[in-house]
FIDRENNU-882527 format. One record per residue (C-alpha): chain; x negated, y negated, z negated. Coordinates in nm, 3 decimals. Example, Ala and Ser with C-alpha at 12.3 -4.5 7.8 and 13.67 -1.06 7.14 Angstrom:
A; -1.230; 0.450; -0.780;
A; -1.367; 0.106; -0.714;
***
This chain:
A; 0.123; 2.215; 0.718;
A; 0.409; 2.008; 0.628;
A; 0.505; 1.773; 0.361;
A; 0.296; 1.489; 0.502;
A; 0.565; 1.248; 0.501;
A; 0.671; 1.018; 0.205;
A; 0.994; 0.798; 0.140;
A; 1.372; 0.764; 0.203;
A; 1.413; 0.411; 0.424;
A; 1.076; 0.345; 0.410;
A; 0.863; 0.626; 0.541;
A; 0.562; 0.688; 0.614;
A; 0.366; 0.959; 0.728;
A; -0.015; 1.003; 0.744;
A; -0.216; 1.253; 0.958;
A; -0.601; 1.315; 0.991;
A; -0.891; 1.478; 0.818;
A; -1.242; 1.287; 0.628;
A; -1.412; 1.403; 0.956;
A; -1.176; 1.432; 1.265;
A; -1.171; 1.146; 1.546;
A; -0.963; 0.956; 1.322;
A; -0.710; 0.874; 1.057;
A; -0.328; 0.748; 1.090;
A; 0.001; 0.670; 0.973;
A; 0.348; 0.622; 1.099;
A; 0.580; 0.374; 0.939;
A; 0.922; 0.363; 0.976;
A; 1.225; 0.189; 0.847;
A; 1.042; -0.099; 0.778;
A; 1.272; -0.425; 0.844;
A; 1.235; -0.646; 1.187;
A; 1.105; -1.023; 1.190;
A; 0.846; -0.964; 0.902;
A; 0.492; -1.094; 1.034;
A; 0.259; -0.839; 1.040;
A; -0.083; -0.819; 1.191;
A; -0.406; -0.619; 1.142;
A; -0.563; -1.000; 0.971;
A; -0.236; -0.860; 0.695;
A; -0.413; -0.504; 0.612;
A; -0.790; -0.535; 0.659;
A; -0.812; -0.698; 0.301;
A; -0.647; -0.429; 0.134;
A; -0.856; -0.169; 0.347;
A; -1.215; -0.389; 0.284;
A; -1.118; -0.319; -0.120;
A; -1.090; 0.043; -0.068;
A; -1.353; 0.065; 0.186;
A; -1.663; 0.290; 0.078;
A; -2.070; 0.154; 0.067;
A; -2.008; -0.138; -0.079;
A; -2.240; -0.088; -0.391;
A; -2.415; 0.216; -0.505;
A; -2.122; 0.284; -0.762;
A; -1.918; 0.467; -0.513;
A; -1.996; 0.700; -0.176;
A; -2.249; 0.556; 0.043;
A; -2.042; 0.673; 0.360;
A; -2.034; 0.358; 0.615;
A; -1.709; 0.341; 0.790;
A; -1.575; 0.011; 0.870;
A; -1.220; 0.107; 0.846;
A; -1.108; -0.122; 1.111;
A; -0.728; -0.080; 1.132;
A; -0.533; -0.101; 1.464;
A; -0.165; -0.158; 1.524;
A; -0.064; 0.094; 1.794;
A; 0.309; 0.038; 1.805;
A; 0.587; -0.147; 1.600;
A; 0.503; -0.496; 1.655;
A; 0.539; -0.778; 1.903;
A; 0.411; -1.118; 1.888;
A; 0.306; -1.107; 1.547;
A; 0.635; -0.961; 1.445;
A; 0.761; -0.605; 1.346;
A; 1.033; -0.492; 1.567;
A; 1.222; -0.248; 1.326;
A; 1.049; 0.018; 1.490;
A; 0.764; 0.265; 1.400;
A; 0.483; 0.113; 1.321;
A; 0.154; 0.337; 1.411;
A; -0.232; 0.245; 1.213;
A; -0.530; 0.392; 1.336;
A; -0.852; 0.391; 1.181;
A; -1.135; 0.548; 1.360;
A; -1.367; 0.785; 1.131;
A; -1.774; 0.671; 1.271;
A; -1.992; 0.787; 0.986;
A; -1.933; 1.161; 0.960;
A; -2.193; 1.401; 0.846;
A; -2.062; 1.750; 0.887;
A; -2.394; 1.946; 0.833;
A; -2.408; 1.762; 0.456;
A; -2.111; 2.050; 0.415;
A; -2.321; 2.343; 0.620;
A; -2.407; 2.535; 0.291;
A; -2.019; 2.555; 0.173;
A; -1.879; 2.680; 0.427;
A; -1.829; 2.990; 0.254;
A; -1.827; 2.863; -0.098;
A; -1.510; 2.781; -0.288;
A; -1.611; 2.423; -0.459;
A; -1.574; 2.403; -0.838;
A; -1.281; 2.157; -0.916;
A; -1.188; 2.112; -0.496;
A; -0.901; 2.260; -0.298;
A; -1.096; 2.478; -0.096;
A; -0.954; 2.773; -0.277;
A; -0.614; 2.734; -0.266;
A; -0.640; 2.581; 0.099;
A; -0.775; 2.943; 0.171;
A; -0.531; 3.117; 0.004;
A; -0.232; 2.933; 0.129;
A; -0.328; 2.865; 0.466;
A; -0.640; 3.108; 0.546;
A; -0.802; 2.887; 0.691;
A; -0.971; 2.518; 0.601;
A; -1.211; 2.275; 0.731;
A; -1.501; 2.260; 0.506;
A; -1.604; 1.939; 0.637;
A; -1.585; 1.651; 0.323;
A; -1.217; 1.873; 0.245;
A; -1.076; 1.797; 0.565;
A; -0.671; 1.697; 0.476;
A; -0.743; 1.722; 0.123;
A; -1.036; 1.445; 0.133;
A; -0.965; 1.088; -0.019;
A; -1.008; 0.943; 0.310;
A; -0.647; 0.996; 0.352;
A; -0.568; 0.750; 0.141;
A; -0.743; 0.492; 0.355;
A; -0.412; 0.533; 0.549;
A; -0.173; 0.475; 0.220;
A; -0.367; 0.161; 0.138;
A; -0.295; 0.042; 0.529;
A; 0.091; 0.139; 0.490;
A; 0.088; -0.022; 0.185;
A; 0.014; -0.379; 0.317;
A; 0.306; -0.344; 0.523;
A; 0.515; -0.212; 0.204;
A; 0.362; -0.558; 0.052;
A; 0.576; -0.783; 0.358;
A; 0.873; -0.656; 0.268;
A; 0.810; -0.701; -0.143;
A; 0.831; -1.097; -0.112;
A; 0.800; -1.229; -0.435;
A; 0.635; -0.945; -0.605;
A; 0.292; -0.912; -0.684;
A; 0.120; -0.568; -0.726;
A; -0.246; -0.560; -0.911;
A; -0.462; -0.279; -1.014;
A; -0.760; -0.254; -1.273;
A; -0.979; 0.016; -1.365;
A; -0.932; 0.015; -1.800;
A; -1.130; 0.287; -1.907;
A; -1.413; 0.474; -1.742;
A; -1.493; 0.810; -1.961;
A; -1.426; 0.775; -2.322;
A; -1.506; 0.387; -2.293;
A; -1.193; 0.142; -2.314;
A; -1.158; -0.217; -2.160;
A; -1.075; -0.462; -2.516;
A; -0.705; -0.517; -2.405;
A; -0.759; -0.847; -2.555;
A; -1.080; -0.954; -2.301;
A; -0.805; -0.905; -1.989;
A; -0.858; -1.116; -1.721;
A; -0.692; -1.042; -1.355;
A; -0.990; -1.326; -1.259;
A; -1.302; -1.034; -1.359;
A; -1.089; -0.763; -1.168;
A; -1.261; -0.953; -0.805;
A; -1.584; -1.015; -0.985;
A; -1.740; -0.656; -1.039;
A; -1.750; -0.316; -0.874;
A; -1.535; -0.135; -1.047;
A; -1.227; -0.359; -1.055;
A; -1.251; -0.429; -1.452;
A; -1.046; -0.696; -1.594;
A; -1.346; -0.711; -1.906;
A; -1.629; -0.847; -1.806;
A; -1.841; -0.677; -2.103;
A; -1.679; -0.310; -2.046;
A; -1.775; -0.372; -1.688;
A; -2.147; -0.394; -1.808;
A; -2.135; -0.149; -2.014;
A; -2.001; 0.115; -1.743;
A; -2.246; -0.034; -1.509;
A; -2.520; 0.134; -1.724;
A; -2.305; 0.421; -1.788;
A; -2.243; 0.553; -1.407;
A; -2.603; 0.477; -1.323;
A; -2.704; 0.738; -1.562;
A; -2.440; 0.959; -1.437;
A; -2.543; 0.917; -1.119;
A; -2.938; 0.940; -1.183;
A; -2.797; 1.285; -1.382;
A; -2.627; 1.451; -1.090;
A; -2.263; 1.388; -1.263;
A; -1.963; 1.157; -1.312;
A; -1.720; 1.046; -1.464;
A; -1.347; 1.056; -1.432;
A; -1.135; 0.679; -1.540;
A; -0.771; 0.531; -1.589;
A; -0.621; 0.281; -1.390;
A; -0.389; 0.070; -1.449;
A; -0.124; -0.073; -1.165;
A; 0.142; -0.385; -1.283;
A; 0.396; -0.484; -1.082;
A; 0.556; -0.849; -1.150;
A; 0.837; -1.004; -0.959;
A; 1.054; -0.691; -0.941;
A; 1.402; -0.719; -0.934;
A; 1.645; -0.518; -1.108;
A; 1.870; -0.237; -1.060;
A; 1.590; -0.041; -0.849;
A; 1.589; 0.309; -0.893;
A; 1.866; 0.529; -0.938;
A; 2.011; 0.791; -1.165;
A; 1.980; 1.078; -1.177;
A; 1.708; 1.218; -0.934;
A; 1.624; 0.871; -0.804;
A; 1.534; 0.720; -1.080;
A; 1.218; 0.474; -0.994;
A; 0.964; 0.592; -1.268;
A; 0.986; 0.961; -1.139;
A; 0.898; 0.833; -0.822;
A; 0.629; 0.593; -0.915;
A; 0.509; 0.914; -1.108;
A; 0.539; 1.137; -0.786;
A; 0.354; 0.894; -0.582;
A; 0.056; 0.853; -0.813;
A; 0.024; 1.240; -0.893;
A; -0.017; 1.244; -0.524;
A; -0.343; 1.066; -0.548;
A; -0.640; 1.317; -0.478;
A; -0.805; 1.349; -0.789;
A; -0.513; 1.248; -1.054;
A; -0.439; 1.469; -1.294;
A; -0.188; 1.251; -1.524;
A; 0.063; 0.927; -1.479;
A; 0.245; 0.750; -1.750;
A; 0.483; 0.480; -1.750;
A; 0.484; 0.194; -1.984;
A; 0.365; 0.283; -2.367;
A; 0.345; 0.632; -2.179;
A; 0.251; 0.922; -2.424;
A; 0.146; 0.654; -2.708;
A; 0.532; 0.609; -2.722;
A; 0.565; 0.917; -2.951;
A; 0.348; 0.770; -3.174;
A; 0.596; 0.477; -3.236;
A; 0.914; 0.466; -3.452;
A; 1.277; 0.411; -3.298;
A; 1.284; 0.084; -3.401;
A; 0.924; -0.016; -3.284;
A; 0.961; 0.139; -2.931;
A; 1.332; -0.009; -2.869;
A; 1.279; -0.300; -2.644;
A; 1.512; -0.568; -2.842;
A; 1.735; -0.821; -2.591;
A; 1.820; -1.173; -2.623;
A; 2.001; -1.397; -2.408;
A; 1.791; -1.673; -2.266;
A; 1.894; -2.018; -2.214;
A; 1.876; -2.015; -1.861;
A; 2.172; -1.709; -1.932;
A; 1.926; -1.451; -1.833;
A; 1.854; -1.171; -2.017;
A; 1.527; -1.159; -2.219;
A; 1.328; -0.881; -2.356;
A; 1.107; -0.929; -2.698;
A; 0.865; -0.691; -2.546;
A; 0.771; -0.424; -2.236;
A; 0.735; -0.088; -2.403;
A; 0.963; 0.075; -2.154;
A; 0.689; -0.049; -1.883;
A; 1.015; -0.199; -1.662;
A; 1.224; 0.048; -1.644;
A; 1.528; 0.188; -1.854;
A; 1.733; 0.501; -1.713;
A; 1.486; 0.504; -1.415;
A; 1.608; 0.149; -1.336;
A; 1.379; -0.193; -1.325;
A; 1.525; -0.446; -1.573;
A; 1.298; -0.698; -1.418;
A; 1.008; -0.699; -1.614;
A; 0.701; -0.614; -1.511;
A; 0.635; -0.262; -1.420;
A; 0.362; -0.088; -1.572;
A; 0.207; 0.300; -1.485;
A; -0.124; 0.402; -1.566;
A; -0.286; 0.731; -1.372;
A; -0.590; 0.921; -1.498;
A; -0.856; 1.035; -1.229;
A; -1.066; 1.356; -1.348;
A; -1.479; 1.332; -1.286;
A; -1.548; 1.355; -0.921;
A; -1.591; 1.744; -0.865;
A; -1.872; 1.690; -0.582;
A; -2.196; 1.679; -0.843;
A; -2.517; 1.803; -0.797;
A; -2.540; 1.990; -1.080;
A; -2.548; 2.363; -0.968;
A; -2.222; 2.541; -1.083;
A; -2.105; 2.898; -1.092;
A; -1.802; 3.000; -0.776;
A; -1.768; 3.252; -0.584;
A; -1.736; 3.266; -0.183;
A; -1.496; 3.368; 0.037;
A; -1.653; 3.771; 0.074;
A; -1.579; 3.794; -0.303;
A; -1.951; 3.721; -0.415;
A; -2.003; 3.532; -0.688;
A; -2.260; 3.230; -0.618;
A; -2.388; 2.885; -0.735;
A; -2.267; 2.588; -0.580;
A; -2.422; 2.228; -0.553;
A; -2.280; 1.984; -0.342;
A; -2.474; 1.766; -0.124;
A; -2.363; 1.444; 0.103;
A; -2.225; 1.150; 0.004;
A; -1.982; 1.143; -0.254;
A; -1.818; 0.881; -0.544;
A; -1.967; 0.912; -0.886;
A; -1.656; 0.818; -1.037;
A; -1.356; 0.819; -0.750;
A; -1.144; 0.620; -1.026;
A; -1.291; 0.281; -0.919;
A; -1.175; 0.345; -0.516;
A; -0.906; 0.451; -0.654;
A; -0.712; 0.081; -0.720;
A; -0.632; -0.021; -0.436;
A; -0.486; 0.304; -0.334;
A; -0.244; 0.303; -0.707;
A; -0.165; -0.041; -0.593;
A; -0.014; 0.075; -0.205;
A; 0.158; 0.406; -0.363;
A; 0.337; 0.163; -0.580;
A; 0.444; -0.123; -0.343;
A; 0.482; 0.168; -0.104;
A; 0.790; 0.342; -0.357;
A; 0.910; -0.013; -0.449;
A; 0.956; -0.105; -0.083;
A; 1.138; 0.246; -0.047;
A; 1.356; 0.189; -0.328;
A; 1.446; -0.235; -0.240;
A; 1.573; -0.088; 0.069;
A; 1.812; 0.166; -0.110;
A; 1.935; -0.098; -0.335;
A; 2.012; -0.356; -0.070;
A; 2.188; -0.068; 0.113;
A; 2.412; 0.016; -0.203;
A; 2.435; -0.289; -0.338;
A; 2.403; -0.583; -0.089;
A; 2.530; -0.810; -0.373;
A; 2.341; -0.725; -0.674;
A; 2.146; -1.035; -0.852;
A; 1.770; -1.083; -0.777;
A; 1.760; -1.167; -1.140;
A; 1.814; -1.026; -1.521;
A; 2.129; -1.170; -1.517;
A; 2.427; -0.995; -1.654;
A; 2.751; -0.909; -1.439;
A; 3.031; -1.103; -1.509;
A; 3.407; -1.111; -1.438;
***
């Protein structure tokens, strides 16, 4: 299987399966003399880590994260940098009765009709414990961001939308599901508990800004940044759409209501009456904030029975047991958060490298 890998300077590559030994990633290209340690990931892991209330999969892995290689005295070297986490709470006989049976709404399908072969257990490569590795590789993305902050929040669960005017980045912390509105966080508390007491779930939308950007990352014409902030959220298990800025509510606007109108500050930077471009023009940051939203579909692991077939060409009914997210969207976060910083960190390195010079601010070039 190939395509593992991910990035241009700043690679990384993840290898493992939801329940093998263990789960990994290789770093590379990331710059020497940044401090790094595992204290700088396990808080990005702990936010992503599962059992921590019954909203999401009740699987108990600690997802302690090691640094095998790429550091020394608290420093990165330049070098690869190798993560381990070790998988301890696997249950492969929860997956016993699908061995044969082709999942509604999972990969086990096409995995069999690409490969031939597929490990049943929790999806094997295509399970979201992957991304445990993406969230560890993002922390290190995070070192060399300095200055930029990256934040995630779930805003809508189902057909139910946070009140855009209730935002608060303090709530995000204070509930399970990463909501930045406290009463839409109630209300979806009684809404997955249902879901869950059904045998369903529900699919959600989350929302990843990035402040502190500077321009002139990204690149035309088939490195521009939003196609690869796209590219890396699409690659989330589970995500099934990505916009950037006003996104597909843009076509609802006129000309004159989606054009971003300029000004020139006092300060002689440029400033921008408003952000409906999310942060990017031409697939280049102007140094606002950038903004991409990604839509997770309903977790596809329900107990409601559903109609498949199996792999001798019977059709069947399919349930599936174990342990399993009611609505992946909320775990989801803090992996949209590393895919970005991961592509931003990729794409700061390609800028320094073609333009060592270029301003760190809005500022316009001048003779």
């Amino acid at each position: 299987m190939s395509h593992n890998s991910f990035g241009h300077l700043f690679r990384v590559t993840t290898w493992g399966e939801s329940h093998g030994p263990a789960i990994g990633c290789v770093v590379d290209g990331c710059p020497p003399r940044l401090a790094l340690t595992e204290v700088d990931i396990q808080p990005f892991l702990d936010r992503r880590r599962p059992g921590q209330s019954r909203f999401v999969t009740q699987r108990q892995e600690p997802d302690q994260v090691r640094i095998l290689s790429g550091t020394f005295e608290g420093l990165t070297t330049g070098t690869p940098i190798a993560l381990l986490i070790e998988n301890t709470d696997q249950r492969s006989k929860d997956y016993g009765e699908i061995r044969d049976r082709y999942r509604p709404g999972h990969a086990d399908l096409t995995y069999d009709l690409k490969y031939g072969i597929r490990d049943y257990r929790g999806g094997g490569r295509s399970s979201a414990r992957e991304t445990a590795m993406r969230v560890a590789a993002g922390a290190v993305a995070r070192k060399v961001l300095e200055g930029v902050t990256i934040r995630g929040a779930l805003v809508q669960m189902g057909a139910d939308h946070i009140d855009r005017a209730a935002w608060d980045w303090a709530a995000v912390e204070e509930n399970a599901f990463f909501c930045p509105d406290r009463a839409a966080a109630a209300r979806w508390e009684a809404m997955l508990t249902e879901a869950r007491k059904s045998g369903s779930s529900l699919g959600a939308v989350i929302e990843v800004v990035a402040e502190g950007a500077p321009p002139g990352l990204g690149a035309p014409i088939y490195g521009k940044l939003d196609a690869d902030i796209a590219a890396a959220l699409m690659g989330i298990n589970a995500v099934k759409g990505v916009e950037i800025g006003e996104g597909f509510a843009a076509a609802t606007l006129t000309g004159e209501a989606n054009a971003d109108e300029m000004r020139m500050g006092p300060d002689g930077r440029v400033v921008f009456g408003d952000n409906h471009a999310g942060g990017i023009l031409g697939g280049i940051s102007t140094g606002q904030p950038i903004v991409a939203r990604f839509a997770v579909k309903p977790t596809s692991s329900i107990l409601t029975p559903r109609r498949s077939v199996d792999r001798f060409g019977q059709e069947v009914e399919v349930l599936t047991k174990g342990r399993h997210d009611p609505c992946v969207g909320i775990r989801a976060v803090p992996v949209g958060e590393a895919m970005v910083a991961l592509v931003l960190a990729d794409h700061l390195l390609r800028h320094r490298a073609q333009n060592p010079d270029a301003p760190a601010e809005a500022r316009l070039p001048r003779n």
